[in-house]
C-alpha positions as semicolon CSV with decimal commas, in nm:
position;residue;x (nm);y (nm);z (nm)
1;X;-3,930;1,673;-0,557
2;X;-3,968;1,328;-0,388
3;X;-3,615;1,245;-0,515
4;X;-3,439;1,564;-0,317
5;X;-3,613;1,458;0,028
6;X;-3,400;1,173;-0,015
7;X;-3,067;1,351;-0,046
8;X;-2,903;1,424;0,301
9;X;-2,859;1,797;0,349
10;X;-2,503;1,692;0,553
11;X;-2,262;1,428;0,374
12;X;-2,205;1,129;0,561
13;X;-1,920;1,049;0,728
14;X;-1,649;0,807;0,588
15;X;-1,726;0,475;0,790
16;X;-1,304;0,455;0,878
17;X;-1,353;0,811;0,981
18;X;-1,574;0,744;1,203
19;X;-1,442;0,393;1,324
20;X;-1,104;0,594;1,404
21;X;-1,315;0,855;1,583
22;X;-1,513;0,621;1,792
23;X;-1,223;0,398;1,893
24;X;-1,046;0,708;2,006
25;X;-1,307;0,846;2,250
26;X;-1,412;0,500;2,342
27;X;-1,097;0,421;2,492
28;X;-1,066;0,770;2,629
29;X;-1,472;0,686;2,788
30;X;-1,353;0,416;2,941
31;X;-1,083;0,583;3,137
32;X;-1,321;0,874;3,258
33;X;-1,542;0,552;3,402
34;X;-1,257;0,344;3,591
35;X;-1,128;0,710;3,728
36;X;-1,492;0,784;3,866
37;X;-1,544;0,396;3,971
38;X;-1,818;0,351;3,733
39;X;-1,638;0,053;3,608
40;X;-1,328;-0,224;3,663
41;X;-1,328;-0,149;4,077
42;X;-1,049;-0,011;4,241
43;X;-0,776;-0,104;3,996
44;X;-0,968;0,100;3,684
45;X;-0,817;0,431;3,867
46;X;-0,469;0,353;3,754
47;X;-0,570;0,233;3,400
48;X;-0,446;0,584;3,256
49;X;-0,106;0,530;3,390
50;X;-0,096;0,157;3,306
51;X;-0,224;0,250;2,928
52;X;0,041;0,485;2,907
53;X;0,352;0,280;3,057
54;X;0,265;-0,021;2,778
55;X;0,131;0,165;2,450
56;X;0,307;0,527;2,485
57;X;0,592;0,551;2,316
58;X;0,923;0,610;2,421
59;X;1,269;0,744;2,300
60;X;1,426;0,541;2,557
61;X;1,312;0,234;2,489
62;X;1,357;0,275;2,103
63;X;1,746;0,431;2,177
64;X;1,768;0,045;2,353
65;X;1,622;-0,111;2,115
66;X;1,891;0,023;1,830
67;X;2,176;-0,011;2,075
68;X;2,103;-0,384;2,119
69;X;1,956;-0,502;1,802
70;X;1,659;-0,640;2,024
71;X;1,298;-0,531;1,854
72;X;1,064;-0,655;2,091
73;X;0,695;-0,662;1,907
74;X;0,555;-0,533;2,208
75;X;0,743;-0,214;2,137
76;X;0,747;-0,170;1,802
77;X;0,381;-0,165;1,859
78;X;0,413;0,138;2,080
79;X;0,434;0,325;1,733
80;X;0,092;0,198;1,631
81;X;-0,060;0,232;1,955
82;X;0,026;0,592;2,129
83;X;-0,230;0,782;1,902
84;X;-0,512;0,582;2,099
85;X;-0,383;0,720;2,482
86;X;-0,462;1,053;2,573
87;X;-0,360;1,286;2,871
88;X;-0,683;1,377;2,930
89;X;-1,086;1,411;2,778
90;X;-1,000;1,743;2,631
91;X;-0,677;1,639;2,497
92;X;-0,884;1,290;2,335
93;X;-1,181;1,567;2,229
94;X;-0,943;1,815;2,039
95;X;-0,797;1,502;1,841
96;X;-1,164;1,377;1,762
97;X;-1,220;1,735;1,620
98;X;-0,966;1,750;1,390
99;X;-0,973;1,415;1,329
100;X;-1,340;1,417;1,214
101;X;-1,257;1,759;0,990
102;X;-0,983;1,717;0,810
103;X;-0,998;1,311;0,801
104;X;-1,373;1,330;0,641
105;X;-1,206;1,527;0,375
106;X;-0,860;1,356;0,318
107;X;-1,063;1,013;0,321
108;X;-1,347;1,148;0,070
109;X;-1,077;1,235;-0,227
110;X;-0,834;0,929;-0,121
111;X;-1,015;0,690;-0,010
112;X;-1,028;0,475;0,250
113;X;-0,742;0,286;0,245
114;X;-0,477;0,584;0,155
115;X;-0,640;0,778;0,469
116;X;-0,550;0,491;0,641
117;X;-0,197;0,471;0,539
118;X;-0,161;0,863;0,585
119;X;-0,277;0,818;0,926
120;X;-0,073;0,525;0,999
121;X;0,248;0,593;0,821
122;X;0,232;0,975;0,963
123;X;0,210;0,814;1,334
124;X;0,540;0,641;1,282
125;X;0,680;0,892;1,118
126;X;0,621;1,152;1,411
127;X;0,758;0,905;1,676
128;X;1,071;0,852;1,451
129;X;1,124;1,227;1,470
130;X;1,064;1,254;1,849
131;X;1,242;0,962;1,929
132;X;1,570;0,987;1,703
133;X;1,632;1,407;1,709
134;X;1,553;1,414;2,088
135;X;1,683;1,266;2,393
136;X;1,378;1,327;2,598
137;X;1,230;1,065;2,845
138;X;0,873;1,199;2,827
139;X;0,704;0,967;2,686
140;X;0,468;1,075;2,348
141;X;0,121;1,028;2,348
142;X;-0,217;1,124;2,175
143;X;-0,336;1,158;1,824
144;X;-0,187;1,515;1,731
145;X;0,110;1,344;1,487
146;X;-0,073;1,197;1,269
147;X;-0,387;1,414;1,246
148;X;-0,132;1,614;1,165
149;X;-0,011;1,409;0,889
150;X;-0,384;1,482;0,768
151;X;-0,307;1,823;0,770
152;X;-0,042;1,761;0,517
153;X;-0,244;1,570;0,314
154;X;-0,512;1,819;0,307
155;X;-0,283;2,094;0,230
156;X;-0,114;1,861;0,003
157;X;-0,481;1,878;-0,208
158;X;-0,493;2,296;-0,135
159;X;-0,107;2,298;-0,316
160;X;-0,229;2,106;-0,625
161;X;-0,563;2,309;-0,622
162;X;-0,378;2,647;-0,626
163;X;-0,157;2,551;-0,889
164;X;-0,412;2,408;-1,159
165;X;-0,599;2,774;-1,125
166;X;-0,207;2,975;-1,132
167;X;-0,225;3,062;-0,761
168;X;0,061;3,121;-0,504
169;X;0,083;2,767;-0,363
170;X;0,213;2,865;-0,073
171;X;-0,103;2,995;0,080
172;X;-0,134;2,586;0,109
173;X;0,088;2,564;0,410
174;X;-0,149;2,889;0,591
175;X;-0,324;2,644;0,842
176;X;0,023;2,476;0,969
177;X;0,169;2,799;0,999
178;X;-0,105;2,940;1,197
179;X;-0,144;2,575;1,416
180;X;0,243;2,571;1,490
181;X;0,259;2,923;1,574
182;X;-0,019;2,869;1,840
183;X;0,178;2,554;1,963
184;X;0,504;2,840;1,999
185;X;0,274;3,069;2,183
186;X;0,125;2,853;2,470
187;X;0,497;2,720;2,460
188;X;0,626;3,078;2,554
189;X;0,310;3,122;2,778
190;X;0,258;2,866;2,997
191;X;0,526;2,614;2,926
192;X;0,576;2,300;2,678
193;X;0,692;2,012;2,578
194;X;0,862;1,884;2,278
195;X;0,575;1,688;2,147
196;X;0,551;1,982;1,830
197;X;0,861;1,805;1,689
198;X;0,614;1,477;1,640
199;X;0,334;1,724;1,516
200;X;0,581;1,868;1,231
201;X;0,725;1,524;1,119
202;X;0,420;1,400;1,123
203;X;0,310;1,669;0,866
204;X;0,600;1,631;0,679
205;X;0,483;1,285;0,637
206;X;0,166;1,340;0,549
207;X;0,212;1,635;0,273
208;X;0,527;1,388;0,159
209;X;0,269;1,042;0,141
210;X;0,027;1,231;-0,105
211;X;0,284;1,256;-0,397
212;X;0,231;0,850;-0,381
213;X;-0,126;0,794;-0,232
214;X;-0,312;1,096;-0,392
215;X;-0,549;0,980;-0,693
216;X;-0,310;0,991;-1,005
217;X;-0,054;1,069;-0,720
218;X;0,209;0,809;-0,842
219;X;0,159;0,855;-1,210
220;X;0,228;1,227;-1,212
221;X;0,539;1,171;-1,005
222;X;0,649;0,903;-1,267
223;X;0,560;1,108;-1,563
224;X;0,789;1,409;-1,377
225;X;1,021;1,208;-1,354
226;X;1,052;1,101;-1,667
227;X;1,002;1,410;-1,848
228;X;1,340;1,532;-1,613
């Protein structure tokens, strides 16, 4: 009995789960204080607007950079850097919520590192989208591509589930359908943008990133391969 007192009745989050989390609303904190003059004087109103215009990123500035052969670092860090910027606290808070759900699991049957790369790699992956099938000057922010490349990892792990027990694997891809037709819906009701096309890709990304970074990812897709 003395042992189970020490067990923790909730698992623990993954410590790059939570660092990700933290670093997310932090930033997001900080602009709710400069707005309300808690903090940075007068010039901490703007720090939104500044935030976006140097970490957003932008199809316009990536359609110059391929037109001129010029790859700035500053820019190609927009690609690593938009998650982090946020419209707004609810926009920060529903990207820490899914963030927290599906990352805790992605990261506790990957690992640390391949959540990490899924995250990452899923980011990019979104902007590429937005940036090279659009011509739109809004600029993309927030954390919704690659929490959505999450998403495709996670349903990446329901696809291989279902088909070890002989189940219809595509009950996997229920959540994105349901997410993306809620993103059509508040499209058709109140008006949207074309950030959705980063939220797919990014998916895409994700589900396509767990063939390699799953455990024993890369050695079934060898063995596949060489049994074709």
């Amino acid at each position: 009995m003395g042992n189970d007192q020490n067990i923790s009745a909730v698992n623990p989050l993954p410590p790059v789960v939570a660092a990700l989390f933290l670093v997310i609303l932090g930033i997001e904190l900080l602009f709710q204080l400069g707005t309300r003059g808690l903090v940075g004087g007068p010039g901490a109103v703007g720090w939104r607007l500044e935030a976006i215009q140097t970490y957003a990123f932008s199809g316009d500035i990536l359609d110059w950079m391929r037109e001129t052969g010029q790859w700035p670092p500053e820019h190609l860090f927009r690609f690593l850097s938009y998650p982090f910027v946020h419209t707004s606290f609810t926009h920060a808070l529903f990207v820490g919520v899914f963030l927290l759900a599906m990352g805790k699991m992605v990261a506790e049957v990957f690992g640390s590192v391949a959540f990490l790369v899924v995250f990452v790699v899923s980011g990019i992956g979104g902007a590429l989208a937005y940036g090279v099938l659009l011509d739109d000057p809004v600029p993309l922010i927030g954390g919704f591509p690659p929490v959505y490349g999450l998403i495709g990892a996670f349903t990446y792990m329901l696809w291989r589930s279902l088909s070890t027990v002989g189940a219809n694997q595509a009950r996997a891809f229920t959540l994105i359908s349901f997410l993306m037709g809620i993103q059509l819906l508040f499209g058709l009701l109140f008006g949207g943008n074309n950030d959705w096309v980063a939220d797919l890709a990014g998916f895409a990304t994700g589900f396509g990133l767990s063939f390699f970074v799953s455990p024993g990812g890369w050695a079934r897709l060898r063995s596949r391969i060489r049994h074709d």
